[in-house]
VMD Tcl script that draws the C-alpha trace (Angstrom):
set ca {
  {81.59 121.09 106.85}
  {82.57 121.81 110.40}
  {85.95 120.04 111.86}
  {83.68 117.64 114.36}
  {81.47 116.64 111.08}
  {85.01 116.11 109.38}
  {86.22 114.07 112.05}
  {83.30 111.70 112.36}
  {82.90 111.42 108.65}
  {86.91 110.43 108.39}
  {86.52 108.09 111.98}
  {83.47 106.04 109.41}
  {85.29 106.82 106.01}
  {89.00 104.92 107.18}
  {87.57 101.77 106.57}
  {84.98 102.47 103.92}
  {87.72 103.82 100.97}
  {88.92 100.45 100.53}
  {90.36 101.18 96.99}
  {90.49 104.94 97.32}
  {93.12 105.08 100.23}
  {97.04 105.27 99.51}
  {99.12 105.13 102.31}
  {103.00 105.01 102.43}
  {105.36 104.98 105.20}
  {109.31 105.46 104.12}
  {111.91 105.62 107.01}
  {115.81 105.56 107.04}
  {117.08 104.57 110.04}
  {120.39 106.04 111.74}
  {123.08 104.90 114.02}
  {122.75 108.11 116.22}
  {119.25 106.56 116.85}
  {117.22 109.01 114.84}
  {114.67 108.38 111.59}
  {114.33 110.83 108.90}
  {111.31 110.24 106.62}
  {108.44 111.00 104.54}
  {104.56 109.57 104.87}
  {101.90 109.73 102.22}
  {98.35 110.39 103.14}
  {95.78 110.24 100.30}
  {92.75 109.06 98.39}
  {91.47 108.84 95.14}
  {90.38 112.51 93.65}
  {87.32 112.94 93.88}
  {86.65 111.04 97.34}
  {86.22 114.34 99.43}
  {83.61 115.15 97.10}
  {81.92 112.57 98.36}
  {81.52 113.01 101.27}
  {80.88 116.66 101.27}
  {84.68 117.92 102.09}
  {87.94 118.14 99.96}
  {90.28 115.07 99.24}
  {92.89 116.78 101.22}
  {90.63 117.92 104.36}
  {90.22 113.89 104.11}
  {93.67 113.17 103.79}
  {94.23 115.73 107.13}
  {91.88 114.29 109.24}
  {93.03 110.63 108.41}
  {96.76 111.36 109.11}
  {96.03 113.64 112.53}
  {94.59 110.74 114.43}
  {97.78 107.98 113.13}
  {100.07 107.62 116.18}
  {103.23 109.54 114.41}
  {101.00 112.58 113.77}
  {100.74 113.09 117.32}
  {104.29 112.24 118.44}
  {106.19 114.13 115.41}
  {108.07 117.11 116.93}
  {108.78 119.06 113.96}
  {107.48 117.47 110.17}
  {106.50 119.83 107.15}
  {103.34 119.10 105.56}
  {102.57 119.81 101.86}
  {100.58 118.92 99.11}
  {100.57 115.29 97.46}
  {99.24 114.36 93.90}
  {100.33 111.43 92.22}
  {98.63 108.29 90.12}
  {94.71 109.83 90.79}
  {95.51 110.54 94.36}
  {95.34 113.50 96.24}
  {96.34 114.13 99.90}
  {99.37 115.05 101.85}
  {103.03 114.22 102.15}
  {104.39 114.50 105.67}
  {107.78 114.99 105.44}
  {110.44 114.97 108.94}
  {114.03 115.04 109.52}
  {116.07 113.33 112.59}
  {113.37 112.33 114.68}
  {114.29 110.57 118.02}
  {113.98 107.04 117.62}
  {111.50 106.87 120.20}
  {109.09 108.76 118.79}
  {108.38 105.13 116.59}
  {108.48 103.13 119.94}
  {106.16 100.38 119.73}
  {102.58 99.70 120.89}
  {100.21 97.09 121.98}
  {98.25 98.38 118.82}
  {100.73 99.39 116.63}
  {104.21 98.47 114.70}
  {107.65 100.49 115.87}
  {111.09 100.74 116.17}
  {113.10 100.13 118.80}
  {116.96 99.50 119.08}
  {118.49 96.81 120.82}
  {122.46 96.29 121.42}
  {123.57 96.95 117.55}
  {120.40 95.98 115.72}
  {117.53 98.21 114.88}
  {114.03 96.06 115.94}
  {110.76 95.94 113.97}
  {107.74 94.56 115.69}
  {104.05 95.12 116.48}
  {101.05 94.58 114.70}
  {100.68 95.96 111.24}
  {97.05 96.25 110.49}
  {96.07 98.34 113.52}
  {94.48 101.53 113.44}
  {92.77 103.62 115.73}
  {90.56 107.03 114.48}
  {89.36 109.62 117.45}
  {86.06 111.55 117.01}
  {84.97 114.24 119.06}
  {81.05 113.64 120.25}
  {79.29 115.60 123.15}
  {80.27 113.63 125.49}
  {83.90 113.53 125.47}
  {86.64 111.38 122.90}
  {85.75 108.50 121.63}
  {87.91 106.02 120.14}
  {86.93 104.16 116.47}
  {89.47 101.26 115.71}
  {89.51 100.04 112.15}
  {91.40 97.22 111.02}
  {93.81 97.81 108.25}
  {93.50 94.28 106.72}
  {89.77 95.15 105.41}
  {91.19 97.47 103.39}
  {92.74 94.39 100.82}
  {92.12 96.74 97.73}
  {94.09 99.96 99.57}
  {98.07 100.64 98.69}
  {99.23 100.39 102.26}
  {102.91 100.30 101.75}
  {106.05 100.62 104.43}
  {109.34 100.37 103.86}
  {112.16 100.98 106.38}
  {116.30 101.47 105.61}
  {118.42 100.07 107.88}
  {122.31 101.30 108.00}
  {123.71 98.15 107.69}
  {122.97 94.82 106.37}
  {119.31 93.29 107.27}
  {119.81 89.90 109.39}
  {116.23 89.43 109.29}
  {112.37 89.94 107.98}
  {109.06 88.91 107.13}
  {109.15 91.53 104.23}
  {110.39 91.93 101.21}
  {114.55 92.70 101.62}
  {116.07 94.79 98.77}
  {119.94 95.71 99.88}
  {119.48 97.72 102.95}
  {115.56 98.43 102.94}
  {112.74 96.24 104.19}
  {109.30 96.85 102.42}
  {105.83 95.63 104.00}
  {102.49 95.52 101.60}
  {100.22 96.30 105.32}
  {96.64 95.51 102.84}
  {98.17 91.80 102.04}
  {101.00 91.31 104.22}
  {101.57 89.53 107.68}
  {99.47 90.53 111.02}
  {102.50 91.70 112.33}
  {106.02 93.43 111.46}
  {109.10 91.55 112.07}
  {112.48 93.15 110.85}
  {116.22 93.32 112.60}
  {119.44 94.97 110.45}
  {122.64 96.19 111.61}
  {122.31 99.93 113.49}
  {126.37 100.85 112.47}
  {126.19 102.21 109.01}
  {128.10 99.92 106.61}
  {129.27 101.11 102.88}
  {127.11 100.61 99.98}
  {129.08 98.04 97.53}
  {127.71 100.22 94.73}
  {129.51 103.35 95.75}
  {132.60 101.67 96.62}
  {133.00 100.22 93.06}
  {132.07 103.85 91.83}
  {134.93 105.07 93.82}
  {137.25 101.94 92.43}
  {136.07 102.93 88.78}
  {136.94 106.91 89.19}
  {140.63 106.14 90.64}
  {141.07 103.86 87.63}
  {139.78 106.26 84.99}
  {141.85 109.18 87.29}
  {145.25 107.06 86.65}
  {144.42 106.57 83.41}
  {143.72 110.16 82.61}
  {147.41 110.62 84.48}
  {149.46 108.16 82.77}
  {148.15 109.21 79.73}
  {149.19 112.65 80.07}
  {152.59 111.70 81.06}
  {152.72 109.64 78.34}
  {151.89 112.21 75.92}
  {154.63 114.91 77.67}
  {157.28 112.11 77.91}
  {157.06 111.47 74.10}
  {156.76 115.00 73.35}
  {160.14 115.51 75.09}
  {162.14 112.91 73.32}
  {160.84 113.26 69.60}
}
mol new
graphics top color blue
foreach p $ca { graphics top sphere $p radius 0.5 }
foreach p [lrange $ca 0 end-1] q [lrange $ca 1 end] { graphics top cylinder $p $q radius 0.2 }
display resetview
């Protein structure tokens, strides 16, 4: 299958694979206003079949017309299989925060004072195909996709003051397939310390001490026996 058939099959097929799509957005955030990442691009194996292609040439096309794909400076690509699926994982490092700027069509990032900002809409997304007459544009909506795992999640430096997702210690996670029409999210942008670590750090310098005094111990009453 040629790259325009491809395209135009994947521009019809975004909205079609209802079950058989998996996408997954993960993003730490930093105070030096950059985002280091990894997306997940697949479908169910066996999909590309389908539709005369592979699942991964499916998984390609899908990903190169998202909004990141084009704006990523530098992001290694690589294989993806996991539960059935098969695609791509799209991994980046230290991206400028404004490469997730927001859209009229689509959920970003954007920093404001000492917060990090989530906002836009969530189920937007827009597929290009290539006719003979120029570009076209195909916009599907992401909420007729309810049996798809569209997931994002987003890790904030510091503490989150606010969301309309799900809030686990630093990281805000969206379901896009059942979730709300748009993104909403603010947390600290100055990196705070993870409780967890400090009380790991608490617990070694007690069981260092202890180690010490007992060795002191044990030389002290080795002296004076």
């Amino acid at each position: 299958m040629n790259r325009r058939k491809l395209a135009i099959v994947a521009a019809g097929v975004v909205v079609a694979l209802t079950g058989c799509l998996r996408f997954d957005a993960n993003l730490t955030l930093s105070p030096d206003d950059s985002v280091t990442g990894r997306f997940i691009v697949a479908v169910k194996a066996g999909t590309g079949t389908s539709y005369g292609t592979t699942d991964r040439a499916m998984a390609e096309n899908i990903w190169a017309d998202y909004p990141a794909a084009k704006a990523l400076g530098h992001a290694k690509v690589s294989d993806y299989r996991g539960d059935g699926y098969v695609g791509i994982s799209v991994r980046f490092s230290k991206e400028p925060l404004t490469t997730f700027a927001p859209t009229a069509t689509a959920w970003g990032i954007t920093r404001v004072g000492d917060e990090f900002v989530v906002s836009g809409p969530s189920n937007a997304t827009t597929t290009q195909e290539t006719g003979s007459s120029g570009t076209g544009t195909f916009a599907g909506d992401l909420s007729q996709l309810s049996d798809a795992e569209l997931m994002v999640a987003i890790t904030f430096p510091g503490p989150v003051t606010s969301a309309n997702g799900a809030v686990q210690g630093k990281t805000v996670t969206w379901n896009l397939s059942d979730g709300p029409a748009t993104l909403e999210a603010r947390g600290s942008a100055v990196a705070t310390e993870d409780p967890a670590v400090r009380i790991a750090y608490v617990g070694f310098a007690v069981i260092a001490l202890g180690a010490i005094a007992y060795a002191l111990a044990g030389k002290l009453a080795r002296r004076y026996s």
